[in-house]
C-alpha positions as CSV (number, residue, x, y, z in Angstrom):
1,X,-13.1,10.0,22.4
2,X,-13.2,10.8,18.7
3,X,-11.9,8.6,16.2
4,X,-8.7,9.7,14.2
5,X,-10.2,12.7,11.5
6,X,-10.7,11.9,8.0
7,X,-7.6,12.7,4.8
8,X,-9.1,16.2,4.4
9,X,-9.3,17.4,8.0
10,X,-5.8,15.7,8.5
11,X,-4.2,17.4,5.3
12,X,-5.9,20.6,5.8
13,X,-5.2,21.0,9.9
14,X,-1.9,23.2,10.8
15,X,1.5,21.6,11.8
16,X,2.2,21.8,15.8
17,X,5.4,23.5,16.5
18,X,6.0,21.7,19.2
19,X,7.8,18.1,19.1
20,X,6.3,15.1,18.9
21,X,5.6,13.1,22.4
22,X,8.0,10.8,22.4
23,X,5.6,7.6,23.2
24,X,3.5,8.6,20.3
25,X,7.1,8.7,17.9
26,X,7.6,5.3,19.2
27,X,3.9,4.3,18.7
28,X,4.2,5.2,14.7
29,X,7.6,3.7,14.2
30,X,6.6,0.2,15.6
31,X,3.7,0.4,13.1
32,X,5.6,1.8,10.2
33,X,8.0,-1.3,10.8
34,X,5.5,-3.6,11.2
35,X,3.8,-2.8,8.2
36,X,7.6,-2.5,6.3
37,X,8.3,-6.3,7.4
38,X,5.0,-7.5,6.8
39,X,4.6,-6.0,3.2
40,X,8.1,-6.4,2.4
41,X,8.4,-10.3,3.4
42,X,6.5,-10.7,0.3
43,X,8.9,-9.0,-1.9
44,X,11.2,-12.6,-2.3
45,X,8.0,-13.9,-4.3
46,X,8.4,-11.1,-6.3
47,X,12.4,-12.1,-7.1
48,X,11.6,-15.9,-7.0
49,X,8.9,-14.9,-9.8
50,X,11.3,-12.8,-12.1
51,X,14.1,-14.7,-12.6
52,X,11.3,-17.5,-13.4
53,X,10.2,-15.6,-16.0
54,X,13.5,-14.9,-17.5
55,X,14.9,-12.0,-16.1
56,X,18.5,-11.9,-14.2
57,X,19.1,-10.4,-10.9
58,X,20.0,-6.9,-11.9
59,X,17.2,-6.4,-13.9
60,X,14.5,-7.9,-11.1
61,X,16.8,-5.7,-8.6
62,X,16.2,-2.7,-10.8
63,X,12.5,-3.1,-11.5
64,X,12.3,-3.4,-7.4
65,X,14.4,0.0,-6.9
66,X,13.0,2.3,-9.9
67,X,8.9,1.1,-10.5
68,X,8.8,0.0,-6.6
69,X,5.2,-0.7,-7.3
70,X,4.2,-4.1,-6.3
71,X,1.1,-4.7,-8.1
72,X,2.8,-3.6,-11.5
73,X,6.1,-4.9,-10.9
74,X,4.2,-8.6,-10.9
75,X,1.7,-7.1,-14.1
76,X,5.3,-6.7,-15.8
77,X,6.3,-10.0,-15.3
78,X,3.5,-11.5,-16.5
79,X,4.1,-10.0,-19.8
80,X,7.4,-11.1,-19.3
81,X,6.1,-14.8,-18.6
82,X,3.1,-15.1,-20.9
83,X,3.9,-13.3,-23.6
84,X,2.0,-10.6,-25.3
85,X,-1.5,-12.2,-24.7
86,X,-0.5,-11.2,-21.1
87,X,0.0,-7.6,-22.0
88,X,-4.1,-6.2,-21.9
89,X,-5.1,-7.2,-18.5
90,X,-1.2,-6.7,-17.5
91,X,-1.5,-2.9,-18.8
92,X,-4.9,-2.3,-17.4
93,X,-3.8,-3.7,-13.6
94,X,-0.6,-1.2,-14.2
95,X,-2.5,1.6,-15.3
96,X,-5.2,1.8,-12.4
97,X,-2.6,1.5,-9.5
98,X,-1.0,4.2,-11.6
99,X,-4.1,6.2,-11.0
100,X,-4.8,5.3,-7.5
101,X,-1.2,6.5,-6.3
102,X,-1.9,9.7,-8.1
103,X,-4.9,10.2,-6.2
104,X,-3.0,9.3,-2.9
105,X,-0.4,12.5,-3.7
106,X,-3.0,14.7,-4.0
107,X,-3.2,14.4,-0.5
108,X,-0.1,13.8,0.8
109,X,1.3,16.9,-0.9
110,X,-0.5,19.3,1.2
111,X,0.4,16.6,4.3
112,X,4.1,16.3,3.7
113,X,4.8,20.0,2.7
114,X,8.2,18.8,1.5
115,X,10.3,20.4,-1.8
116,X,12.8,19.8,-4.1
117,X,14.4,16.7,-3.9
118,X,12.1,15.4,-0.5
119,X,9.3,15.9,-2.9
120,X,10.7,13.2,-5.3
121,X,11.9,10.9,-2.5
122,X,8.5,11.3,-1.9
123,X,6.5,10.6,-4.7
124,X,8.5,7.2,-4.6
125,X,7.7,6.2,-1.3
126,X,4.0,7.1,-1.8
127,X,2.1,4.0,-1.9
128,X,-0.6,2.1,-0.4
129,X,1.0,1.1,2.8
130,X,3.1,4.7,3.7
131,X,-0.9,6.2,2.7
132,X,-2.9,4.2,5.0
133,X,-0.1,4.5,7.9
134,X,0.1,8.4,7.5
135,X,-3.7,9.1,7.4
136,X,-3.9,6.7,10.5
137,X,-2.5,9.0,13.1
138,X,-4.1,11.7,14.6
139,X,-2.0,15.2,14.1
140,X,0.2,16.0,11.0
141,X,3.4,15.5,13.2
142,X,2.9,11.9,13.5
143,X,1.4,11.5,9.9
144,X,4.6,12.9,8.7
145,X,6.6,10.6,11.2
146,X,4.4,7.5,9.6
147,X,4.6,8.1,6.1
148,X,8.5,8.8,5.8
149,X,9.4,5.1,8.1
150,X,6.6,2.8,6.7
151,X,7.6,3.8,3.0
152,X,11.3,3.6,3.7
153,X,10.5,0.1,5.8
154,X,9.2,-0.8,2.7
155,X,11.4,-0.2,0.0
156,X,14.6,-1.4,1.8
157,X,12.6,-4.7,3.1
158,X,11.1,-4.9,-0.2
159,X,14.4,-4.6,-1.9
160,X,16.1,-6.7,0.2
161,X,13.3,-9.7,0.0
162,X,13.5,-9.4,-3.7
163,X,17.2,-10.3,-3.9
164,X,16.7,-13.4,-1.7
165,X,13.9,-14.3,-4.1
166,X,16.6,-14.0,-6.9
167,X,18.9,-15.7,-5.1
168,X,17.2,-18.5,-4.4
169,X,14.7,-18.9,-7.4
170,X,12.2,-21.6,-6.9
171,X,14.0,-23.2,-4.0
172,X,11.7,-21.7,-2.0
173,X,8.9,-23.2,-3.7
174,X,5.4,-21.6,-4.0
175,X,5.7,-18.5,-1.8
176,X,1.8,-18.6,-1.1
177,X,2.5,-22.1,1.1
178,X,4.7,-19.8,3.0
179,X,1.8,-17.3,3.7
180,X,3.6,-14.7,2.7
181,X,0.9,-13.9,0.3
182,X,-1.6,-13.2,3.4
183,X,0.9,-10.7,5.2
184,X,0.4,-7.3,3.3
185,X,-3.4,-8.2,3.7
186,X,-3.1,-9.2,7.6
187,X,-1.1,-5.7,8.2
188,X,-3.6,-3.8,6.3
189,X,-6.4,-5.3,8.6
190,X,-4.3,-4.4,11.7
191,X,-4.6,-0.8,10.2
192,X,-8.1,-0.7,10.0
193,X,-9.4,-2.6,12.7
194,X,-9.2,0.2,14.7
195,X,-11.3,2.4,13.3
196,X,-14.3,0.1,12.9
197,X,-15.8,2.1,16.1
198,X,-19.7,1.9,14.6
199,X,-21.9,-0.2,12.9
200,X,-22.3,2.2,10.0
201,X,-18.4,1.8,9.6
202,X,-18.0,-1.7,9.9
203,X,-21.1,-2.1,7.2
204,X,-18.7,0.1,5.1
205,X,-16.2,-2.2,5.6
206,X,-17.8,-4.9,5.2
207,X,-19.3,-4.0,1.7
208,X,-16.0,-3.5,0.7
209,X,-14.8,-6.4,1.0
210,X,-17.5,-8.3,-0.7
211,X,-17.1,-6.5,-3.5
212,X,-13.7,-7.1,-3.5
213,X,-14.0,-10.6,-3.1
214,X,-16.8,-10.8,-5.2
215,X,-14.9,-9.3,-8.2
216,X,-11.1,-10.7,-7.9
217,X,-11.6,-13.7,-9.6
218,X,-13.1,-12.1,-12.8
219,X,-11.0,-8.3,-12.8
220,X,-7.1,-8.3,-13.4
221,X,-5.3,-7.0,-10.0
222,X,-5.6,-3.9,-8.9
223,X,-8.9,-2.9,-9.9
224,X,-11.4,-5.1,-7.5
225,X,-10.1,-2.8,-4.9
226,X,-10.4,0.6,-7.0
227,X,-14.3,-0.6,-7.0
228,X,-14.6,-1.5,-3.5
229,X,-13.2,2.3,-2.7
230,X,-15.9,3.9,-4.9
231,X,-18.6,1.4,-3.2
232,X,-17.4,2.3,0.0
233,X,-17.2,6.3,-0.7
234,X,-21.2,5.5,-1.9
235,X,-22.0,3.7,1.1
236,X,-20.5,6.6,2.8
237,X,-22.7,8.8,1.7
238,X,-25.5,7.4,2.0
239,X,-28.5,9.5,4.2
240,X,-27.4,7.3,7.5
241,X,-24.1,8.5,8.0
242,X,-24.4,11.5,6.9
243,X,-27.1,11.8,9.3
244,X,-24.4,10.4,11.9
């Protein structure tokens, strides 16, 4: 059996009149969720974290509802918290998520087929986690299915976490002693493990992550991970899997 089919073949392959089988709807809506709840746990760091750094409820509630980011939501309060010396790295982190959503709607566009006002609500809900769920399945039905719960999983959760995180400030203490910090990473594995199938794709993987790894400590957020896609794509096409 074949492995699920790359972005392109995905985006580019008709939409099946017929409805989706209802074990496979149920299939993408557990993972949707599970991805919403482990991404969006981590969203009361992001409220314990802004009202640290000065901000009050309605503003950290409204950075949550209108940037609904992440990455540059915590880049913002940095700025907030450190000052302008903050601001470069802040700005750069911002800017390259920026980028790699915009790549991400090049895809989903043709995917989603959606207009008017869908195509905003979509453009808002397109993000790393509604991405990698949607490219996961196997037909457009349940891509569409994937995209439209994980994203809204994760902006309600998220949402929702970041008002606790206001709420209770740093009563919670250190969110990272919590693990919450580990469980967008853990669900993002979950996603991927299955499609390790061959050694030339777990080496892919695998170079990936060092470079990752390799680079966090010395890059501002954001961009390790823009360099372990393009080290990945060259690994990709290197002569042994094309040859595969």
């Amino acid at each position: 059996m074949s492995g699920p089919p790359d972005a392109v073949s995905l985006g580019s392959a008709p939409l099946d009149p017929r409805p989706l089988d209802a074990s496979v709807r149920r299939s993408v809506v557990r993972q949707g969720v599970s991805v919403g709840v482990a991404t969006g746990a981590y969203g009361v760091s992001f409220g314990a974290l802004a009202v640290a750094a000065g901000l009050d409820v309605g503003q950290a509630m409204a950075l949550s509802a209108l940037m609904f980011t992440g990455g540059s939501q915590f880049a913002f309060v940095g700025i907030v918290a450190g000052g302008m010396g903050a601001a470069p790295a802040a700005i750069a982190a911002s800017s390259m998520l920026g980028i790699r959503n915009g790549l991400y709607a090049l895809e989903l566009t043709r995917l989603l087929g959606v207009r008017g006002l869908r195509r905003l609500a979509a453009a808002h809900l397109t993000i790393d986690e509604s991405t990698a769920v949607a490219m996961g399945q196997r037909d457009v039905r349940a891509a569409r299915v994937g995209f439209w719960v994980t994203g809204a999983s994760v902006f309600l959760l998220w949402n929702a976490m970041t008002l606790l995180g206001t709420l209770l400030g740093n009563a919670i203490g250190d969110p990272r002693t919590w693990g919450l910090d580990a469980a967008a990473c853990s669900a993002f594995t979950a996603l991927l493990w299955p499609r390790l199938r061959s050694r030339d794709t777990v080496a892919i993987a695998v170079v990936a992550a060092v470079v990752a790894v390799t680079l966090s400590p010395a890059l501002p957020p954001g961009i390790p991970v823009i360099v372990a896609a393009f080290a990945a794509l060259l690994a990709w096409r290197s002569p042994g899997e094309a040859r595969a």
